[in-house]
Backbone as JSON, one array per atom type, in Angstrom:
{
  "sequence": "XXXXXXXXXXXXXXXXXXXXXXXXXXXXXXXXXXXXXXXXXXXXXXXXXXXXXXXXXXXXXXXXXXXXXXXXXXXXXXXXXXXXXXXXXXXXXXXXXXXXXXXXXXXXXXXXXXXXXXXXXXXXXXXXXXXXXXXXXXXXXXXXXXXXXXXXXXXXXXXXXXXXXXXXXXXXXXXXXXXXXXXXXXXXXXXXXXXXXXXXXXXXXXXXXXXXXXXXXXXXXXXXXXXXXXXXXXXXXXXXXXXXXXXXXXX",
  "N": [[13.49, -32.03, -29.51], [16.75, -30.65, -29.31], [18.81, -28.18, -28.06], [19.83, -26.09, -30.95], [22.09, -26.3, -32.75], [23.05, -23.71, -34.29], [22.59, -21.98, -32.68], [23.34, -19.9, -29.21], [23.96, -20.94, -26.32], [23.39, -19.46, -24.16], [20.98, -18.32, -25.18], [19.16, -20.2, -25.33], [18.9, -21.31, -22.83], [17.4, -19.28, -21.91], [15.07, -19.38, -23.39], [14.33, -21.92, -22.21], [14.05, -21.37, -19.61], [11.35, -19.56, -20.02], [9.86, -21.1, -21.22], [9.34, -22.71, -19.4], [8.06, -20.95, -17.79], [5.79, -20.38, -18.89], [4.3, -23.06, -18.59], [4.4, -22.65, -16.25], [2.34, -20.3, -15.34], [0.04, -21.37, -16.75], [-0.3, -23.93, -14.82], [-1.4, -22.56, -12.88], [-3.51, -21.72, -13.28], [-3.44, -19.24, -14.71], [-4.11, -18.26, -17.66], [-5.11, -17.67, -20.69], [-7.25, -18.63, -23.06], [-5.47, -18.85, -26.03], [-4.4, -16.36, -25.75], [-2.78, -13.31, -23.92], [0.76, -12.68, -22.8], [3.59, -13.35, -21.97], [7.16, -12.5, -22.29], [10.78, -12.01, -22.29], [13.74, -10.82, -22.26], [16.94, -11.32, -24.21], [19.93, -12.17, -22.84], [22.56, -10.13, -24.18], [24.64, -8.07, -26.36], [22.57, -7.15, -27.71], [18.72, -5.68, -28.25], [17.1, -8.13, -28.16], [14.22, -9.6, -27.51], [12.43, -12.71, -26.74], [9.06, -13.85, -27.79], [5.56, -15.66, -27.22], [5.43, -18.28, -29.63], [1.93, -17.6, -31.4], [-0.86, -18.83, -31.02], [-0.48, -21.22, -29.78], [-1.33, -23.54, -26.87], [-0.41, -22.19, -22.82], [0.27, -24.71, -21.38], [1.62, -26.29, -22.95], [3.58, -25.05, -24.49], [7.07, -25.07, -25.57], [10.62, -24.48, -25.92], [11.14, -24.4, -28.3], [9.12, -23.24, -29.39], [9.09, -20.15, -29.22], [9.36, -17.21, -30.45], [12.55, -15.03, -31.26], [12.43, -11.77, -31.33], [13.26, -8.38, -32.27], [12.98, -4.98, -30.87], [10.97, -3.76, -32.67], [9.02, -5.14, -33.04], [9.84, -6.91, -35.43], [10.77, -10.17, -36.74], [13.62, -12.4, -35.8], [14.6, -14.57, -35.89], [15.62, -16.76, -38.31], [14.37, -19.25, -38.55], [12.07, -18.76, -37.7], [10.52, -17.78, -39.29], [8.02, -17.5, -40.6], [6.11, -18.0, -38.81], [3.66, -16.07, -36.85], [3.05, -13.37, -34.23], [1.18, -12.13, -31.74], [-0.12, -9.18, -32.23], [-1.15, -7.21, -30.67], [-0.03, -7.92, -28.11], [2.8, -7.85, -28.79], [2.49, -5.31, -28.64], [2.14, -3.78, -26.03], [4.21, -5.48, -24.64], [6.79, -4.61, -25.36], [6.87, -1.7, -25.22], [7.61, -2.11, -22.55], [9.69, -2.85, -22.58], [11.47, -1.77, -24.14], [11.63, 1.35, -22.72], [12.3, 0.01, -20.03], [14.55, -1.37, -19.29], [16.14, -2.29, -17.13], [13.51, -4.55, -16.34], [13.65, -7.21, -17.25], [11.7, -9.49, -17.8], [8.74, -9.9, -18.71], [5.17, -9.98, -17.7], [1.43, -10.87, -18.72], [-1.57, -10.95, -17.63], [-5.03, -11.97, -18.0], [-7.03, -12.24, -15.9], [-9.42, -13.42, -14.47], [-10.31, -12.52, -11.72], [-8.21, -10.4, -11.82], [-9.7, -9.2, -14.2], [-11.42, -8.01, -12.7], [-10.9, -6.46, -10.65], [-9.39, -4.14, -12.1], [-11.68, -3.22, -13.12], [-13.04, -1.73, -11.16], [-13.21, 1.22, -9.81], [-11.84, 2.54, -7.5], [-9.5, 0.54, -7.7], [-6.63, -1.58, -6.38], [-7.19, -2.28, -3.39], [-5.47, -2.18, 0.14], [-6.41, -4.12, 1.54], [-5.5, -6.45, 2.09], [-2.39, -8.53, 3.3], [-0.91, -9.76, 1.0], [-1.69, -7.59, -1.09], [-0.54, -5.1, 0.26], [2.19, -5.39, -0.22], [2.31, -4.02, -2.98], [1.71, -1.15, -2.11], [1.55, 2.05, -2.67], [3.41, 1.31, -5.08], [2.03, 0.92, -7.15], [0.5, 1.0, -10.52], [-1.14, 2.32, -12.66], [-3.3, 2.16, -15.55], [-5.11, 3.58, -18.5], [-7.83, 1.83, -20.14], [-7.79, 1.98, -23.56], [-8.67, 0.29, -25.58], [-8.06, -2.57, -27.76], [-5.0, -3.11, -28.09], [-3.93, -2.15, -30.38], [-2.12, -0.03, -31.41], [1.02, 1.19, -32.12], [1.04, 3.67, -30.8], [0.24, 3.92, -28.33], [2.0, 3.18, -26.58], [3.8, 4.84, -25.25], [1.8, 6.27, -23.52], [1.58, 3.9, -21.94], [3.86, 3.53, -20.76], [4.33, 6.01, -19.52], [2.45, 6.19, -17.36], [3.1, 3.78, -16.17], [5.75, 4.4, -14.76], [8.39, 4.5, -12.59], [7.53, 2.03, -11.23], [6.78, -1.51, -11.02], [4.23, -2.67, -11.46], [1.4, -3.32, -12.78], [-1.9, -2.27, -13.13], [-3.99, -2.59, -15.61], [-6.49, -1.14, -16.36], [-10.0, -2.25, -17.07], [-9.03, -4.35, -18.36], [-6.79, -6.16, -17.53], [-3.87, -7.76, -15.8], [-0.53, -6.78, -15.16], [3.09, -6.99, -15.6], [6.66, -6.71, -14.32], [10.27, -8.04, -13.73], [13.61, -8.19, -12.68], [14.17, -10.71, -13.52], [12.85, -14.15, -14.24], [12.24, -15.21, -12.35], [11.37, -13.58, -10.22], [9.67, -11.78, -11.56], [7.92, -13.69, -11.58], [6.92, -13.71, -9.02], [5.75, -11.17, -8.46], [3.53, -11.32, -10.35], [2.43, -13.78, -9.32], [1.73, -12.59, -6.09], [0.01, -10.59, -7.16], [-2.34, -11.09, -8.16], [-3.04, -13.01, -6.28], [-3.96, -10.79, -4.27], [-5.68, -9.77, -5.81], [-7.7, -11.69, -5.9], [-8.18, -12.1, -3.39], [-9.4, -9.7, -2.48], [-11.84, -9.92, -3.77], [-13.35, -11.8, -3.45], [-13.18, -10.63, -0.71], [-15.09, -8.45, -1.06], [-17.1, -9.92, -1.78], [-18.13, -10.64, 0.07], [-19.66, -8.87, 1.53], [-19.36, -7.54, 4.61], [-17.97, -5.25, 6.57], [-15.15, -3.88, 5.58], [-11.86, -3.87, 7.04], [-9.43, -1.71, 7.27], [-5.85, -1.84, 7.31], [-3.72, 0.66, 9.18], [-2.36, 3.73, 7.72], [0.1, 3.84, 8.23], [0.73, 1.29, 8.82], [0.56, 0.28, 6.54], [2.9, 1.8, 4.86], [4.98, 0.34, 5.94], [4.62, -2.24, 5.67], [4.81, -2.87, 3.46], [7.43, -1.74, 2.67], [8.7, -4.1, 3.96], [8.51, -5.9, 2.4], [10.43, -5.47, 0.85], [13.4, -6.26, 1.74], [16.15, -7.69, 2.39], [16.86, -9.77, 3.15], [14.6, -10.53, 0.64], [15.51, -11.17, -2.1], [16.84, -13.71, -2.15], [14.81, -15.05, -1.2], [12.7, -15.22, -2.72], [14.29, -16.43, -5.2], [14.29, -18.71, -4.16], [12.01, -19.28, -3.68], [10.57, -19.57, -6.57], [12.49, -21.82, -7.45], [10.81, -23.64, -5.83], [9.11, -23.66, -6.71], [9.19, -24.39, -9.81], [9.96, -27.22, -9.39], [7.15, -28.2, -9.53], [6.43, -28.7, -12.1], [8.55, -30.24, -12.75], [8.8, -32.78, -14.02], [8.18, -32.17, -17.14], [9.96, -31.72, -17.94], [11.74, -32.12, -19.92], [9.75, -32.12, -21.96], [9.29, -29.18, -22.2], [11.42, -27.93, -22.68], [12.67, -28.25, -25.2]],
  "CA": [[14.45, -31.1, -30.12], [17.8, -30.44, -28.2], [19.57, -26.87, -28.53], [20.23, -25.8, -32.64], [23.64, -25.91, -33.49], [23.35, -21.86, -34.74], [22.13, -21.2, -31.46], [23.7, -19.38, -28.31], [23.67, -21.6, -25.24], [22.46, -18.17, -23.39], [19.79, -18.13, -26.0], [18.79, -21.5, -25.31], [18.52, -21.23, -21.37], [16.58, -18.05, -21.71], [13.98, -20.19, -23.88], [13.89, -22.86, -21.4], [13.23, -20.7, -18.79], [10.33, -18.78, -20.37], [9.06, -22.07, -21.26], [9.01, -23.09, -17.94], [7.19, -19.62, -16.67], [4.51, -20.48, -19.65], [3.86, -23.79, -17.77], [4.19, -22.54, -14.51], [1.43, -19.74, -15.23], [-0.8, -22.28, -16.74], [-0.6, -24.59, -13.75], [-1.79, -21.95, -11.59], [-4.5, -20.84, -13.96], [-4.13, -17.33, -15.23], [-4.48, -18.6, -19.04], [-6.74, -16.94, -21.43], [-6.82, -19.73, -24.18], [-4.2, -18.78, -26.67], [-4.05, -14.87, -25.52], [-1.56, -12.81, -23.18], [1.8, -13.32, -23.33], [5.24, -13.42, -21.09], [8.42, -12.15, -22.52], [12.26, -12.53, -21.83], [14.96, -10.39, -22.6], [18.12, -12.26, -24.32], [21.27, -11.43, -22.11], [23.67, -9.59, -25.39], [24.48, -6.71, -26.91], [20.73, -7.3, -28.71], [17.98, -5.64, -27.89], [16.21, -8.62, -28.36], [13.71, -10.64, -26.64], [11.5, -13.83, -27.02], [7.6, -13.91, -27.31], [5.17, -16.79, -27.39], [4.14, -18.03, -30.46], [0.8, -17.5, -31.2], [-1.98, -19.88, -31.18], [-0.2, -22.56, -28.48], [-1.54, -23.68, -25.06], [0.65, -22.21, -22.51], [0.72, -25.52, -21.01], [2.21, -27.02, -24.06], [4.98, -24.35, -24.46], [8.31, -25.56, -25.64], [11.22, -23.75, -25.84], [11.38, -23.87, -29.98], [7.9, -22.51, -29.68], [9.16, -18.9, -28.49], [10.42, -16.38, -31.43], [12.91, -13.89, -31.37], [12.14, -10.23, -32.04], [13.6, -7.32, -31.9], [12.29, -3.63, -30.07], [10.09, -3.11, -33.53], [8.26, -6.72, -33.7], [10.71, -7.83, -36.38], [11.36, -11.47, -36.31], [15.09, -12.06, -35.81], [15.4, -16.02, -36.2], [15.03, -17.02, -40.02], [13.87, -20.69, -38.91], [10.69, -18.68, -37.53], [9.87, -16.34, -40.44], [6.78, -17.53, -41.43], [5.47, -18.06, -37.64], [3.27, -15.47, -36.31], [3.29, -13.66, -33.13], [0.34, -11.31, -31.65], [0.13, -7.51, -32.37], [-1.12, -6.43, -29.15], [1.49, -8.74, -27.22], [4.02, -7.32, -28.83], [2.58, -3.27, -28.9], [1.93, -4.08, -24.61], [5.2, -5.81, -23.85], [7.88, -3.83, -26.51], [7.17, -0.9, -24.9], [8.0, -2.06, -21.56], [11.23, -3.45, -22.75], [12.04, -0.39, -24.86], [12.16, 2.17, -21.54], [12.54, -0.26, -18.51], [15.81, -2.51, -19.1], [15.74, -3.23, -15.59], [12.62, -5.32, -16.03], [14.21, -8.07, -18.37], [10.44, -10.34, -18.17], [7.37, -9.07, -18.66], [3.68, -10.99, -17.87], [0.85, -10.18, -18.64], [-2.64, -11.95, -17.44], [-6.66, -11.76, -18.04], [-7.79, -13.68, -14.84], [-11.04, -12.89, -13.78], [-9.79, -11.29, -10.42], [-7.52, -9.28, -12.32], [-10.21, -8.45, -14.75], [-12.35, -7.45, -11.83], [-10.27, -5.3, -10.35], [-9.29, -3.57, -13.07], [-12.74, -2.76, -13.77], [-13.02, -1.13, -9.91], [-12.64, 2.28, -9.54], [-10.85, 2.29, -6.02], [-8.81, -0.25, -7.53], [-6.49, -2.54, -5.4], [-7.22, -2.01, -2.05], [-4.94, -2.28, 1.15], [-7.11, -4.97, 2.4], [-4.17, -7.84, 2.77], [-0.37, -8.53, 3.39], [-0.76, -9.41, -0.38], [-1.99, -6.07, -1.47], [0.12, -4.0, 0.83], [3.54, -5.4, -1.15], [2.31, -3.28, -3.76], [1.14, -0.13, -1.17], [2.72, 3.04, -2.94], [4.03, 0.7, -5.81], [1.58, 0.03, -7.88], [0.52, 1.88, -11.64], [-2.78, 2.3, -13.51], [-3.32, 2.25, -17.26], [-6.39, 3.77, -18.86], [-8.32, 1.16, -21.26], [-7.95, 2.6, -24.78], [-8.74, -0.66, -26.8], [-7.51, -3.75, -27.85], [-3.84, -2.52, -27.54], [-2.68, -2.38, -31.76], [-1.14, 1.24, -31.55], [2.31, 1.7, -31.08], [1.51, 4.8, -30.12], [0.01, 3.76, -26.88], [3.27, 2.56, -26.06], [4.31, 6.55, -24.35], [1.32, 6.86, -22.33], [1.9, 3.06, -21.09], [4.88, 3.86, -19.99], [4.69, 7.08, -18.44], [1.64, 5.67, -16.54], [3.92, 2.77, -15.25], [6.48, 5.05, -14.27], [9.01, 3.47, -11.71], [6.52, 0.74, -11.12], [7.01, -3.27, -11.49], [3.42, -3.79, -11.37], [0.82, -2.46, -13.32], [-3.19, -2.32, -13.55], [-4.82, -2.23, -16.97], [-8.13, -0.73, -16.49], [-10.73, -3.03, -18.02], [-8.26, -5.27, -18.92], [-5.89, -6.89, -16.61], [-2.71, -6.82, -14.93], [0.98, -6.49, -16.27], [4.2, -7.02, -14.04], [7.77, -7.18, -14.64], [10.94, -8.2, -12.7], [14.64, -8.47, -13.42], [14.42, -12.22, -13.95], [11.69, -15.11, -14.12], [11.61, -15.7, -10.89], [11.3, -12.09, -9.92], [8.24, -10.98, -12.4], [6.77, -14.66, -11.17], [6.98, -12.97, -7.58], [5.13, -9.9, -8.73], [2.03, -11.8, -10.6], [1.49, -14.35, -8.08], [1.06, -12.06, -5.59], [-0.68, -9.51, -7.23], [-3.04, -11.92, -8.44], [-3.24, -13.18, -5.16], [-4.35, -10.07, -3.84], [-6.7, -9.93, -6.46], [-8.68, -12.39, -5.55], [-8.68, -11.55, -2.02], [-10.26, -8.65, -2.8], [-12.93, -9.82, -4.87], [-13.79, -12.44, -2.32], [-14.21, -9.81, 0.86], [-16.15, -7.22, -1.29], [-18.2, -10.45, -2.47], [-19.18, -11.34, 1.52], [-20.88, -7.91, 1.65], [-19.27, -7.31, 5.46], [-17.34, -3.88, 6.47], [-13.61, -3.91, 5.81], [-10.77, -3.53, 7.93], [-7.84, -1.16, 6.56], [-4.96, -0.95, 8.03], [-3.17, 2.13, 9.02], [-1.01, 3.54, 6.45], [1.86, 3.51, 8.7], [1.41, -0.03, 8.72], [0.52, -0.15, 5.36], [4.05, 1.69, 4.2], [5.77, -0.72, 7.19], [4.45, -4.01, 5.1], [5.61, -2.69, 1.69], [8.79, -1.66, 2.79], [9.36, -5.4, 4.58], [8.75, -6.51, 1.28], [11.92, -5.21, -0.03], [13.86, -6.0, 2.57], [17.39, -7.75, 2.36], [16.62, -11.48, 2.13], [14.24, -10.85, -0.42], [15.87, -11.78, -3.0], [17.19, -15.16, -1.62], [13.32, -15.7, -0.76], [11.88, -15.3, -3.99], [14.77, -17.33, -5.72], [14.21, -20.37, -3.46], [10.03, -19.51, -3.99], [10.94, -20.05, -7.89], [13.03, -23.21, -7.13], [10.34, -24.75, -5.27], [7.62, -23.75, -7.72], [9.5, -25.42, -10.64], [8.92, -28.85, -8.53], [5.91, -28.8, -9.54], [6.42, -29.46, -13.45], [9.8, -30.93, -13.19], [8.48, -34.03, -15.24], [7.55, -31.84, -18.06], [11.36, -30.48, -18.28], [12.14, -32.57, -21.19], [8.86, -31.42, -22.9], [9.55, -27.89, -22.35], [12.79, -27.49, -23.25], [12.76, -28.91, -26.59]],
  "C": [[15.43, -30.61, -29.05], [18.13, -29.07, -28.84], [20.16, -27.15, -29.57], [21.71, -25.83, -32.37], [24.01, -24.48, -33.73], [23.24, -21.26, -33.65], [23.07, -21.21, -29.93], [23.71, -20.58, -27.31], [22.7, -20.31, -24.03], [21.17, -17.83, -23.95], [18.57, -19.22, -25.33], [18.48, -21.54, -24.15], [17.77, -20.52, -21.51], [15.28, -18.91, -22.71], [13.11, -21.33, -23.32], [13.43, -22.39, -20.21], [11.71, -20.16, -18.55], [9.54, -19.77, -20.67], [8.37, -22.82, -20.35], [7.99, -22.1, -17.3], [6.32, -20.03, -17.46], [3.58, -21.78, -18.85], [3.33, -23.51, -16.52], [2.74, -21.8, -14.64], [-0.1, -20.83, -15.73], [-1.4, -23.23, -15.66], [-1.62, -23.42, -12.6], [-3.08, -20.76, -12.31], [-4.69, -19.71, -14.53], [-3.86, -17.5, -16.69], [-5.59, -17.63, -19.51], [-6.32, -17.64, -22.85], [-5.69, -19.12, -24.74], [-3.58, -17.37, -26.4], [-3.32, -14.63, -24.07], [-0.27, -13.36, -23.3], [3.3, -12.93, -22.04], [6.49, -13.31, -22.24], [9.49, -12.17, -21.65], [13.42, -12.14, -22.7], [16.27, -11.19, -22.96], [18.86, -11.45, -23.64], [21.86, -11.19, -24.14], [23.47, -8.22, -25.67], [23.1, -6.78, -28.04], [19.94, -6.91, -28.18], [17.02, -6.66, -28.35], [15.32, -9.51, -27.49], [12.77, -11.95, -27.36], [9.92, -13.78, -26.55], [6.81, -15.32, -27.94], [4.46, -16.85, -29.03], [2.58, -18.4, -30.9], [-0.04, -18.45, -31.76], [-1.15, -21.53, -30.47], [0.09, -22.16, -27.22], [-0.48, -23.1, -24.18], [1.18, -23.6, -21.43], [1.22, -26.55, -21.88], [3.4, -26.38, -24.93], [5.75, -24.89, -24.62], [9.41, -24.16, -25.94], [11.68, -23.32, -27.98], [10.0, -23.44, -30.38], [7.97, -20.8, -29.74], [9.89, -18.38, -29.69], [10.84, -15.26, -31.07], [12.91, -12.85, -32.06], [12.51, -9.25, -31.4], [12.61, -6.35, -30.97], [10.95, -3.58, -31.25], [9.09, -4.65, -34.04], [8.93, -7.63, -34.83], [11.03, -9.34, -36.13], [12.98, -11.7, -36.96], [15.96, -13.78, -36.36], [14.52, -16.66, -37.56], [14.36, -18.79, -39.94], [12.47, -20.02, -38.31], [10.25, -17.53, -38.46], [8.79, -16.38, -40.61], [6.08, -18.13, -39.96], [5.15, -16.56, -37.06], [3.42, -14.96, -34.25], [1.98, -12.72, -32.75], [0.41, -10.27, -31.47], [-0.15, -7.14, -31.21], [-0.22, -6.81, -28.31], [2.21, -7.8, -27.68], [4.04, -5.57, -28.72], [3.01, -3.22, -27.27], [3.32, -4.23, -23.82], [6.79, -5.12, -24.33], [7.71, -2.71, -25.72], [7.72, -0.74, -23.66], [9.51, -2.36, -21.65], [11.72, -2.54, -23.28], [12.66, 0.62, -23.89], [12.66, 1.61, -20.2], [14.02, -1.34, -18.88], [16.02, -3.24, -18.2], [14.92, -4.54, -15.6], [12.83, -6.05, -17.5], [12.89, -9.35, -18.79], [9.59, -9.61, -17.84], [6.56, -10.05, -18.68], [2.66, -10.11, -17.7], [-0.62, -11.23, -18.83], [-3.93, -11.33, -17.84], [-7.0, -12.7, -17.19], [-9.02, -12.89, -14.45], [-11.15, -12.31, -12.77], [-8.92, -10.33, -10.98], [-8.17, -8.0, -13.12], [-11.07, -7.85, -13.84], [-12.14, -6.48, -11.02], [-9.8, -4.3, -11.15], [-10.56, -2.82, -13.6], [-13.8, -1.53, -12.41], [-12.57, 0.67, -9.76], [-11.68, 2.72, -8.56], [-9.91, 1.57, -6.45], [-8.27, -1.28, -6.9], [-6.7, -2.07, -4.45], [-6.12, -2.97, -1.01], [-5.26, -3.07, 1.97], [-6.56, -6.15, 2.59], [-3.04, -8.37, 2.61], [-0.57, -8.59, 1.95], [-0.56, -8.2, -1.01], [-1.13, -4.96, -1.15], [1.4, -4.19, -0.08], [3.67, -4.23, -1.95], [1.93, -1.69, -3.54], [2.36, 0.91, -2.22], [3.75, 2.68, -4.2], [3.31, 0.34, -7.34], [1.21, 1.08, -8.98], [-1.25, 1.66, -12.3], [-2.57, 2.56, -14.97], [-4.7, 2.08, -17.85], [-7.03, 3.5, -19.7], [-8.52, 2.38, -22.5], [-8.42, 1.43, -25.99], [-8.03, -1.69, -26.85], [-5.74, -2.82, -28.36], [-3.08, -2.87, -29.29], [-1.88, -1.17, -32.12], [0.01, 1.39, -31.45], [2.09, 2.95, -30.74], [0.56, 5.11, -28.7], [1.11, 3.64, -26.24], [3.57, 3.91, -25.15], [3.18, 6.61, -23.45], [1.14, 5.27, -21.53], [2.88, 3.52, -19.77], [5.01, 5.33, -19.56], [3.63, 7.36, -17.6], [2.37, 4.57, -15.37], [5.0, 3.91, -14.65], [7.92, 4.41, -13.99], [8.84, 2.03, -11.63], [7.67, -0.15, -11.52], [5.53, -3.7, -11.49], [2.15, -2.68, -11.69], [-1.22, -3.07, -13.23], [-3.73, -1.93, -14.57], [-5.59, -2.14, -16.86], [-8.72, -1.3, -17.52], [-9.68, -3.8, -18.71], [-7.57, -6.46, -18.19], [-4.34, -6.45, -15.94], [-1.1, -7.43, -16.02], [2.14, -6.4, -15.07], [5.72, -6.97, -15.36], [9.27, -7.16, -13.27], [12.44, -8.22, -13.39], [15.13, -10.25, -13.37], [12.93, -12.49, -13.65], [11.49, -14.88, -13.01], [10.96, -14.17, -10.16], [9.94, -11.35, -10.56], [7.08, -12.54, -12.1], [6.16, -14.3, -9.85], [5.72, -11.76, -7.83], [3.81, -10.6, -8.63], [1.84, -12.67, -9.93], [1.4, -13.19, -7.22], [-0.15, -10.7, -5.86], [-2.09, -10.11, -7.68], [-3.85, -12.22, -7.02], [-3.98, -12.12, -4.4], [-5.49, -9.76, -4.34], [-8.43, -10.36, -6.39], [-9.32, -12.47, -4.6], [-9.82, -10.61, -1.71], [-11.71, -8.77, -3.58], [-14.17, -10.61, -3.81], [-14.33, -11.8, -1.09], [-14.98, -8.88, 0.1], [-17.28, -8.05, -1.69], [-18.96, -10.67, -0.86], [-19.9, -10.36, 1.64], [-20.54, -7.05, 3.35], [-18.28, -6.1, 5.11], [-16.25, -4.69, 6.54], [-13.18, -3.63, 6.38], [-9.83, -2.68, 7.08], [-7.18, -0.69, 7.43], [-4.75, 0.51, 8.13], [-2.01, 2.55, 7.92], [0.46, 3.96, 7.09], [2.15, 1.93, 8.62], [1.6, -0.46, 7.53], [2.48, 0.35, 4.73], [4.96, 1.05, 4.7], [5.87, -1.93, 6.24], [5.12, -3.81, 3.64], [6.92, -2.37, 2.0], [9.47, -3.36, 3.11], [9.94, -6.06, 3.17], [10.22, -6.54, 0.52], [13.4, -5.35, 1.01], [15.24, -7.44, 2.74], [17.51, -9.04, 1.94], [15.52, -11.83, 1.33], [14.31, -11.35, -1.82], [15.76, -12.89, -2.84], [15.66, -15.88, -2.05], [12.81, -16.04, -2.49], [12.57, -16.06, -5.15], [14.3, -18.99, -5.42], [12.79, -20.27, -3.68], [10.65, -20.14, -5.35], [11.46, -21.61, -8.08], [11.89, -24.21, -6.51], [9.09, -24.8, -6.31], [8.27, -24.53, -9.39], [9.59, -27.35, -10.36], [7.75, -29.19, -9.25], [5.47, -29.12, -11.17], [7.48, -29.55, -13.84], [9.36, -31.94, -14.23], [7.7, -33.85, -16.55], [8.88, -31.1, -18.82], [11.71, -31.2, -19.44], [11.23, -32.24, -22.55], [9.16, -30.38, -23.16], [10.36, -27.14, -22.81], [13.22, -28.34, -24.13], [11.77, -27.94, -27.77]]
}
């Protein structure tokens, strides 16, 4: 399937993109069979974005798989009316798109280091360059249930705050960025850190923690002038790795 005729060309990139991040996260494991979900703000005067629809692999993602819906779950494109999408996805990621504009993609994982931390009282710990990115950055969110309320949506978000990068107690983790590449930046490393962490509290030996001068030293680097650049050209090199799926995906 090539880009609709009714359809945007800005529509149409922003589908191929998100199709691409559904792959990408698959490749790198943080799947939970048909559950969690990644969103993607359309550029327009629309508050609308694109979510996956529900009940396909995200390594089998295409870009006419993804329906548009408004702020209120509404579905917006009449060739997907009668395609489902998932109520908690959309209570989880609607509200982030509702108050943060800034953060135009939202992901949101169940990995087994995510869920393990999440289930930590201390939380993430300061225990490696990973971790520190998020030093002073990072948000908590206090398991209430399988997430069908909208009226969780207010104490999401005024738990996230500022934030780009969130911890769901007993649940998992939640990021967002102002592009793909940018909220892919987030959950790999926070992930990454994740696991780190799960790994030195599994050897049983005493930790090291930095100082928190170094610690707010390493989080500041993070943000620090050719970051951007960096995390574009990360993105660029991490689509390499299911270029020969670009004709699948974006169809």
């Amino acid at each position: 399937m090539n880009q609709p005729k009714t359809m945007s060309s800005v529509e149409w990139d922003a589908r191929c993109e998100l199709a691409a991040l559904y792959r990408v996260i698959a490749h790198f494991r943080m799947t939970d069979l048909i559950d969690t979900h990644l969103t993607l703000r359309v550029p327009g005067p629309h508050h609308h974005f694109l979510i996956n629809r529900y009940g396909v692999l995200f390594d089998r993602m295409k870009a006419s798989d993804l329906i548009l819906v408004d702020q209120n779950g509404k579905v917006v494109d009449r060739n997907c009316a009668n395609q489902s999408i998932n109520v908690a996805g959309f209570v989880i990621h609607s509200a982030v798109h509702m108050a943060r504009p800034d953060l135009t993609c939202v992901i949101h994982t169940h990995t087994a280091a995510g869920m393990a931390v999440a289930a930590q009282e201390h939380g993430l710990l300061p225990i490696s360059q990973h971790a520190l990115k998020f030093h002073g950055k990072l948000a908590y969110h206090t398991y209430e249930g399988i997430a069908l309320s909208v009226d969780e949506r207010e104490r999401l978000i005024c738990d996230l705050g500022p934030h780009k990068a969130m911890i769901l107690r007993n649940h998992g983790l939640l990021v967002g960025g102002g592009s793909v590449a940018k909220a892919f930046h987030e959950i790999h490393f926070l992930e990454r850190a994740c696991q780190a962490q799960i790994q030195a509290l599994a050897g049983g030996s005493e930790l090291v923690f930095p100082s928190e001068e170094v610690c707010v030293h390493t989080s500041r680097q993070f943000d620090g002038d050719e970051a951007d650049s960096i995390i574009d050209m990360s993105w660029r090199a991490v689509l390499t790795l299911i270029e020969d799926q670009r004709a699948s995906y974006c169809s």
